[in-house]
N, C-alpha and C positions, 0 to 999 in steps of 0.2 A: 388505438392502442388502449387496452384495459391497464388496472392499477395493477390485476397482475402480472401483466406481461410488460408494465414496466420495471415494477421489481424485481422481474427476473434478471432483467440485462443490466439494472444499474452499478453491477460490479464491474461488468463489461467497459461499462461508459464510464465510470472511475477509472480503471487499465487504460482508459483509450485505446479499446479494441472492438472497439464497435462500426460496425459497416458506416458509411455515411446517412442512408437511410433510414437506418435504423434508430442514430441518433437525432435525425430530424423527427423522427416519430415519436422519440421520448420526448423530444422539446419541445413539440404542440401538446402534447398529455402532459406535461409538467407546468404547462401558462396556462390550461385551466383545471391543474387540481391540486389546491393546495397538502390535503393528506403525502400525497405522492412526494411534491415539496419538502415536506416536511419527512417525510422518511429518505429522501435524500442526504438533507442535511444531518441528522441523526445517523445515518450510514457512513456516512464521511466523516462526521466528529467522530466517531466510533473506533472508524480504520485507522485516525489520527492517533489517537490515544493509546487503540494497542500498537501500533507501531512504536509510540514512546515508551510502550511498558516494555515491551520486549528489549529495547537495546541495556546491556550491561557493560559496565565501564569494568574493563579488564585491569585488576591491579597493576601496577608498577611492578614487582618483583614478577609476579607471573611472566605481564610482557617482556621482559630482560630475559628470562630464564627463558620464554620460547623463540627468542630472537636468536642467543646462542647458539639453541639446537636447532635449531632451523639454520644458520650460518654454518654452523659443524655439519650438517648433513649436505649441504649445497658443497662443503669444503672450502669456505670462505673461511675468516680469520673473523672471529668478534672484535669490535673499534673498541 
């Protein structure tokens, strides 16, 4: 496996949607070459972070207000 054809699948291999062979392939190119290693681990802090940027903490009044309408529209009764 070339550096670039392991970079191409390491989103894959993140998803854990990588054939079996395919990640025995990335895993002998990743024990001997550090670059590769190393944009690994930069790829995965990366996905970590925006995964954390992205979430937004929904106010309290919002959630309440869409919990009603949401209950009114199922035709449940707000508690």
């Amino acid at each position: 496996m070339t550096c670039k054809e392991a970079i191409d699948v390491i989103a894959d291999f993140l998803d854990q949607i990588l054939s079996a062979k395919a990640c025995a392939d990335l895993d002998a190119h990743l024990r001997d070459c550090e670059p590769c290693r190393v944009y690994l681990a930069t790829y995965r802090a990366t996905r970590t972070l925006v995964g954390e940027a992205a979430r937004v903490e929904m106010p309290p009044e919002l959630r309440l207000r869409l919990r009603r309408f949401l209950l009114e529209q199922l035709g449940a009764r707000p508690n």
